[in-house]
C-alpha positions in Angstrom: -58.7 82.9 48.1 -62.0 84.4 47.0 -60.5 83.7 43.2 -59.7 81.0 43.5 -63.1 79.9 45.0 -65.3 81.2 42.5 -63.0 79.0 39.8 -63.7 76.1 42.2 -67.4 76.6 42.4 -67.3 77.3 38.8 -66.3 73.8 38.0 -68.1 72.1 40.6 -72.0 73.8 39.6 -71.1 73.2 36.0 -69.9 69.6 35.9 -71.1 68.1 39.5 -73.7 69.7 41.4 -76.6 70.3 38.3 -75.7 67.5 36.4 -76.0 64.8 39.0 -78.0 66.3 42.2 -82.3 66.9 41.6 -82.9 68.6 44.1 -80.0 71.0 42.9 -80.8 71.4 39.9 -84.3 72.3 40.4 -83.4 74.9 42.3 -80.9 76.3 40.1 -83.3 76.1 37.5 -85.8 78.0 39.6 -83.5 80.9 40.6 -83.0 81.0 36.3 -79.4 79.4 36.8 -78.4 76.8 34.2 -75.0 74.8 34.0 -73.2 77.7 33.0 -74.8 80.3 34.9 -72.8 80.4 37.9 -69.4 82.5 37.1 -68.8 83.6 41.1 -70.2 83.3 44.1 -72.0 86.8 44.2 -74.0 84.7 40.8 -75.3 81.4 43.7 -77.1 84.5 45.9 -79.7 84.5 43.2 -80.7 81.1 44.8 -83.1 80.8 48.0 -81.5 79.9 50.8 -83.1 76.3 52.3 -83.5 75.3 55.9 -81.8 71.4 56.6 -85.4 70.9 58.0 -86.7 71.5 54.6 -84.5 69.0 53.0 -87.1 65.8 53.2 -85.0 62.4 53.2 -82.0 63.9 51.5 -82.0 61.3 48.2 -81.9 64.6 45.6 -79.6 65.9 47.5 -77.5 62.9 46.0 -74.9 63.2 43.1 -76.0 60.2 41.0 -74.3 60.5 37.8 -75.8 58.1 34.9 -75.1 57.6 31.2 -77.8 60.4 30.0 -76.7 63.1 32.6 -73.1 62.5 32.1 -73.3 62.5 28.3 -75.4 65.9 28.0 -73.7 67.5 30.9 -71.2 66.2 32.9 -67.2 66.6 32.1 -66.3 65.8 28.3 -63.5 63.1 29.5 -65.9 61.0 31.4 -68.7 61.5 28.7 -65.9 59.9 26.2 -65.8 57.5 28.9 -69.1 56.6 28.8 -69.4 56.6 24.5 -66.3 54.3 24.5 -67.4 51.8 27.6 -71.2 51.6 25.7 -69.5 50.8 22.3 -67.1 48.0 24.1 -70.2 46.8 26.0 -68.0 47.9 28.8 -70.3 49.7 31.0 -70.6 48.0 34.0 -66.5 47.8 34.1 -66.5 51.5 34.1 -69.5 52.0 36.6 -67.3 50.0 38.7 -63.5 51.3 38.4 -64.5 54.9 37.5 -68.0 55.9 38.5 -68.7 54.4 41.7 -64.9 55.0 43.5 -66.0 58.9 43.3 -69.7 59.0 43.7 -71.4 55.9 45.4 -71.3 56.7 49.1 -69.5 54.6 51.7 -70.2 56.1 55.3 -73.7 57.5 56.1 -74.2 59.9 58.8 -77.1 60.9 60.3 -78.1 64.6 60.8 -81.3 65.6 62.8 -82.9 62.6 61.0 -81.1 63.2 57.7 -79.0 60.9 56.3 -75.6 62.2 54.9 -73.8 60.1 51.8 -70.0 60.2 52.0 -67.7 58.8 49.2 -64.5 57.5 50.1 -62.9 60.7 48.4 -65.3 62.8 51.1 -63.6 60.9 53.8 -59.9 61.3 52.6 -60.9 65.1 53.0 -62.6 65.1 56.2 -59.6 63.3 57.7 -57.1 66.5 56.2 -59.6 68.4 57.3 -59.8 67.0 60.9 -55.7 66.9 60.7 -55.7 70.4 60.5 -58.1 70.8 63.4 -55.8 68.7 65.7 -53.2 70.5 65.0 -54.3 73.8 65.0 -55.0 72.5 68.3 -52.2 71.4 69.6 -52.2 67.7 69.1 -49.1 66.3 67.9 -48.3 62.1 67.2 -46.7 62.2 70.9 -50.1 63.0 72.3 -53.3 60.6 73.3 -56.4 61.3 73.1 -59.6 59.8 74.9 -63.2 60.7 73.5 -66.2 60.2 75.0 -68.2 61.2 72.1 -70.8 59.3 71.7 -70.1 56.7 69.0 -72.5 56.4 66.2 -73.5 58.2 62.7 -72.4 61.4 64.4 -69.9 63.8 62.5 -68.0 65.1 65.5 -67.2 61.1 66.1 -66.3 60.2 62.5 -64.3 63.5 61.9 -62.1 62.5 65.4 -61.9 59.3 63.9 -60.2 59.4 60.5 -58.5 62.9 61.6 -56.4 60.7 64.1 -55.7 58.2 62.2 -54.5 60.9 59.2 -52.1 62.6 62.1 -51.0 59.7 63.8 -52.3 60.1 67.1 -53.3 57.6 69.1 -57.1 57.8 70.1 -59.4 55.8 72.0 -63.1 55.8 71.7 -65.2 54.8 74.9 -68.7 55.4 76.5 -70.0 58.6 77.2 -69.9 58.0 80.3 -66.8 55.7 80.9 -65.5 54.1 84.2 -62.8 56.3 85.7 -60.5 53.3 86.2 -60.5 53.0 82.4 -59.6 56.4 81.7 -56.8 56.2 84.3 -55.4 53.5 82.3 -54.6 55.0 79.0 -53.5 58.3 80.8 -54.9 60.6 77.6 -53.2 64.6 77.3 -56.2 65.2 74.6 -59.8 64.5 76.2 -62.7 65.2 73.3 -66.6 64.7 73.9 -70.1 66.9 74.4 -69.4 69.9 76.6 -71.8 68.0 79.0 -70.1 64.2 79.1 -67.1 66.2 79.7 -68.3 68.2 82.6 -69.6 65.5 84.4 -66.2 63.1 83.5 -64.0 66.2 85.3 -66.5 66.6 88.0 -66.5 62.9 88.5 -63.0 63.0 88.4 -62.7 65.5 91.2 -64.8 64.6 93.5 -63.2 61.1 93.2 -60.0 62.1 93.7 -59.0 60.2 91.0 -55.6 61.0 88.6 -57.0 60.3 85.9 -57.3 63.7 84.1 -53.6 64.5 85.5 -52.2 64.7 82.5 -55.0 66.3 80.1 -53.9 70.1 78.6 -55.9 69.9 75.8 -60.0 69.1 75.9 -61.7 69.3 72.2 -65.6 70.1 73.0 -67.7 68.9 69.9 -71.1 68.5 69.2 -72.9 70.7 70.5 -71.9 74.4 70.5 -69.4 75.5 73.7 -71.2 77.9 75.8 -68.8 80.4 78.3 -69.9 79.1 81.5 -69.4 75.6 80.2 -65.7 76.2 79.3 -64.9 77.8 82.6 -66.3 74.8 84.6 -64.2 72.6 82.4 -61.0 74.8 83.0 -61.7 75.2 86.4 -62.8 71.3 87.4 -59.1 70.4 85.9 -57.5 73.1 88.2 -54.4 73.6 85.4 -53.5 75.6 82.6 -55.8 73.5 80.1 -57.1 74.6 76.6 -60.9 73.8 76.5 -61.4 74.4 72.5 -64.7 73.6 70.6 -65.2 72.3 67.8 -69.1 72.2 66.2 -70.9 72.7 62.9 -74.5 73.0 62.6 -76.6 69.9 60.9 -75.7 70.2 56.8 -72.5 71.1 57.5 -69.9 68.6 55.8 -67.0 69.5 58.4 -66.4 70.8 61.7 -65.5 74.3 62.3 -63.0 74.7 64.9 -61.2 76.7 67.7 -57.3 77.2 67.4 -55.1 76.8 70.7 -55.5 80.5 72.2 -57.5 81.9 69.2 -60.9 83.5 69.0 -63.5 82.3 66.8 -64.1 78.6 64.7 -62.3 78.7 61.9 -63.7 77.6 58.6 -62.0 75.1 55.8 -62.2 77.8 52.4 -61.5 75.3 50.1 -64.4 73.1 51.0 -67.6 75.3 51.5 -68.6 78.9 51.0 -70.1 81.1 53.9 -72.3 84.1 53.8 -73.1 85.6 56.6 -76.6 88.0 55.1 -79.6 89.9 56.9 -82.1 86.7 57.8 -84.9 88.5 56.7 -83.5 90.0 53.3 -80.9 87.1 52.7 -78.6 90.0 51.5 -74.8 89.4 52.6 -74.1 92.3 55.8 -71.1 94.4 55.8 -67.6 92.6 57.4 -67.6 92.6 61.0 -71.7 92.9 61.2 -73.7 90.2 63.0 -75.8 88.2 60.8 -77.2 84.9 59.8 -74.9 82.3 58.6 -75.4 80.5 54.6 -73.3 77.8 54.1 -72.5 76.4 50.7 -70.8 73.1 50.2 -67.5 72.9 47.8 -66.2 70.1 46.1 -68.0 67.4 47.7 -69.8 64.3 46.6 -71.9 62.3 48.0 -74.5 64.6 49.8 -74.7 68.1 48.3 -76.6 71.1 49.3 -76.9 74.8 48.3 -77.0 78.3 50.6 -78.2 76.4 53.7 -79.9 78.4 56.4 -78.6 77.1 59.2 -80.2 79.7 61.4 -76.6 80.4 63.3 -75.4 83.8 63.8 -72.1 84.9 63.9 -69.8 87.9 62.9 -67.1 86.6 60.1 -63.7 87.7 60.9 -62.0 87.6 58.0 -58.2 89.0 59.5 -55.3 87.4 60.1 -55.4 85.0 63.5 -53.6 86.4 66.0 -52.8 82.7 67.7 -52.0 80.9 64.9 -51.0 83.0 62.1 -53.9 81.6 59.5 -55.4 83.1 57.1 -58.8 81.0 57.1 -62.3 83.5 58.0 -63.4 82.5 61.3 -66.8 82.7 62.6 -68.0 84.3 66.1 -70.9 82.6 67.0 -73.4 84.2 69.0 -74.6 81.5 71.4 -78.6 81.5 72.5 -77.1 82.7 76.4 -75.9 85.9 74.6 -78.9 86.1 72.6 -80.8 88.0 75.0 -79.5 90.7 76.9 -77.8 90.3 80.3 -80.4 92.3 82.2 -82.7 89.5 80.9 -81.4 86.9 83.3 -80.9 88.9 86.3 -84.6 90.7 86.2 -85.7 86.8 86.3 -83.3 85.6 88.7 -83.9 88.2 91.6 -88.1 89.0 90.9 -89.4 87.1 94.2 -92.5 86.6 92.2 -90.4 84.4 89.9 -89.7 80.6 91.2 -88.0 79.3 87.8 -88.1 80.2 84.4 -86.9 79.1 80.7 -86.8 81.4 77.7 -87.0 80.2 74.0 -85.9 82.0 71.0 -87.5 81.3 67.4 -88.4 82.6 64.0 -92.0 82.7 63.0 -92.9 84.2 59.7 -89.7 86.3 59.2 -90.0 87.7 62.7 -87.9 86.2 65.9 -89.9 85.7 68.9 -89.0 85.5 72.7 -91.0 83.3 74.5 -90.8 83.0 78.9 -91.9 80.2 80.5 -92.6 80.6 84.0 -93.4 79.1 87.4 -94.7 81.5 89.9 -93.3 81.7 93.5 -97.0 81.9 94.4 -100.6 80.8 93.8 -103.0 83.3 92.5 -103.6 85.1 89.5 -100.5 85.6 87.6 -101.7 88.6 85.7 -100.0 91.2 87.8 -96.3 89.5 87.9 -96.7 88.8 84.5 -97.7 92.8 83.3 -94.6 93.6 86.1 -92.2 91.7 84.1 -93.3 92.9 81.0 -92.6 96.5 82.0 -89.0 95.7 83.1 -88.2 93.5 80.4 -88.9 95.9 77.6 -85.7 98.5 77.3 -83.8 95.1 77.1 -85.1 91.5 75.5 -88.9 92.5 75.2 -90.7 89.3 75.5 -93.2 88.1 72.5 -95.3 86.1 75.1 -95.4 85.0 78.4 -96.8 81.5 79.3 -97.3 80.4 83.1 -96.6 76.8 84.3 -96.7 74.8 87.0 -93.4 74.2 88.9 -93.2 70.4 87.8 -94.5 71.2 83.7 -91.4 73.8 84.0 -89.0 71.2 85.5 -90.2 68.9 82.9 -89.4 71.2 80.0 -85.7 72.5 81.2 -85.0 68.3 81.8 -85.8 68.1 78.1 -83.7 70.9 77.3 -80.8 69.5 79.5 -81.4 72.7 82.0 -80.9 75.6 79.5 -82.5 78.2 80.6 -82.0 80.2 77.0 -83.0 78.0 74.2 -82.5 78.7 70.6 -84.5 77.7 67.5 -84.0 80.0 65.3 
């Protein structure tokens, strides 16, 4: 696989990626990488890892192949192309049958403000993509699935979208919040949506009485990333042996990674991206099995194209054999921000009777993470005192970088806009 990768990326640095994309290019060029400079992957480490927030509006991050570029650089066949179609006053014929089919984008999506090109030839592999996922899944052409995914420029909704029409399974796309009676209607086996729509669907459900869910055994959580206590409240609200599976990718991404029926870990699609997992500080790829921060690499894509993204997620890469479903596909074990901080953490805030509520956020300043509590004391007065008390007991496990003391309705106001996480991450 790993062979077979560095061919790939080979190819695609040479005759796509600095060619056609500026930004690219730039920062090959930077890291002292021309066209031919990247021979395996161990030779794209050489080039600093970007955050998507760095990004700007995305446009260099654009393949945008014209005459000069693909004359001096791109593939020899389409630079003959190019010679023959000028000579023939042809041009525009080409730009149309050959040049535009594989690089003008067709679908946009929209990621944390950044706009995401994808060709047509981006979509025909999202869909196999997404076919795999459904059926590493378990969702065959016999089943139905109902999403509540929020419909829009969203890559958890368009994945769904041309990955059921690719398998053959019937799908239906409502509100986020859909009336019960049309659920009940299309009777789904597959329900797929945010961890949160799909809570309060079940819930809604059960307290109804209602047989809608009765025949759901598979629920596909995208979007955002599935937390422990969020699957078990699924499971538990359906009252049945039902697989609660996520399926997430953080913004850049090109493709969902995604949960097996009974497996452990997302698994990751080899022969469209590359994935580091390196020391976030250093950059430098850990040892197998070592917690770390992820780099993600796209492969063989048009449209938008980026280069050892930081996307600030950590995860362990398990790179065995799955023990569910008999792949052979690295998987990643995401740490979410809950088991970010040790477990001591929440129960020295929970029980301290100086503590009335509390919030915790996790970021990266400088090279350096930071944990940052947020609290509302259980009583007026000078909060110096519960603040040095807590500081003493939460050293051995999550020291805290800094404490800052709200009022009860300022803290309410910030866990609203954090949908009542109590852990948040922003690294």
């Amino acid at each position: 696989m790993r062979a077979e990768q560095d061919r790939a990326l080979r190819a695609y640095i040479r005759r796509q990626v600095y060619p056609y994309s500026t930004a690219n290019r730039n920062r090959l060029s930077a890291a002292g990488i021309g066209p031919y400079g990247v021979k395996t992957i161990e030779d794209l480490e050489q080039v600093t890892p970007v955050r998507w927030a760095e990004v700007g509006d995305g446009a260099d991050l654009l393949l945008r192949p014209h005459r000069t570029s693909i004359t001096r650089l791109g593939s020899p066949a389409l630079a003959f192309q190019v010679l023959l179609a000028t000579l023939l006053r042809r041009r525009t014929t080409l730009n149309r049958s050959v040049i535009e089919p594989v690089y003008r984008p067709i679908q946009w999506l929209i990621q944390e403000g950044v706009p995401v090109g994808c060709t047509a030839i981006d979509l025909e592999r999202l869909s196999e993509i997404g076919r795999r996922w459904l059926e590493a899944a378990g969702v065959s052409a016999a089943d139905v699935i109902v999403s509540v995914i929020p419909n829009g420029p969203h890559l958890d909704f368009w994945q769904l979208v041309v990955a059921a029409r690719r398998a053959g399974v019937a799908a239906a796309f409502l509100d986020s919040d859909p009336e019960l009676e049309d659920v009940r209607r299309l009777r789904p086996t597959v329900l797929a949506g945010r961890p949160r729509d799909l809570l309060a669907l079940v819930d809604g459900a059960r307290a109804a009485g209602s047989e809608a869910l009765a025949d759901v055994r598979t629920v596909l959580a995208t979007g955002d990333l599935l937390d422990d206590t969020t699957r078990r409240a699924i499971e538990h609200g359906l009252g049945r042996d039902v697989a609660v599976l996520a399926a997430w990718a953080p913004p850049g991404v090109r493709a969902l990674w995604a949960e097996c029926r009974k497996g452990d870990g997302l698994h990751t699609w080899p022969a469209a991206e590359l994935i580091d997992v390196v020391d976030p500080q250093t950059h430098v790829a850990v040892p197998s099995g070592t917690h770390g921060e992820v780099v993600w690499t796209a492969l063989g894509w048009a449209g938008t194209v980026v280069l050892r993204l930081q996307t600030g997620v950590r995860a362990v890469m398990d790179d065995s054999t799955c023990s569910a479903c008999g792949r052979t596909t690295p998987r990643l074990k995401v740490r979410s921000a809950a088991k970010a901080v040790a477990a001591p953490f929440v129960s020295i805030l929970d029980s301290h009777p100086g503590v009335a509520a509390w919030q915790s956020e996790l970021s990266r300043r400088n090279g350096s993470e930071e944990l940052v509590v947020f609290l509302a004391p259980s009583r007026p007065g000078h909060p110096g005192r519960l603040v040095r008390d807590l500081d003493e007991r939460l050293e051995p496990s999550s020291p805290a970088t800094q404490f800052v003391v709200l009022n009860a309705e300022a803290l309410e106001r910030r866990l609203a806009d954090h949908d009542y996480n109590r852990v948040v991450d922003h690294r």
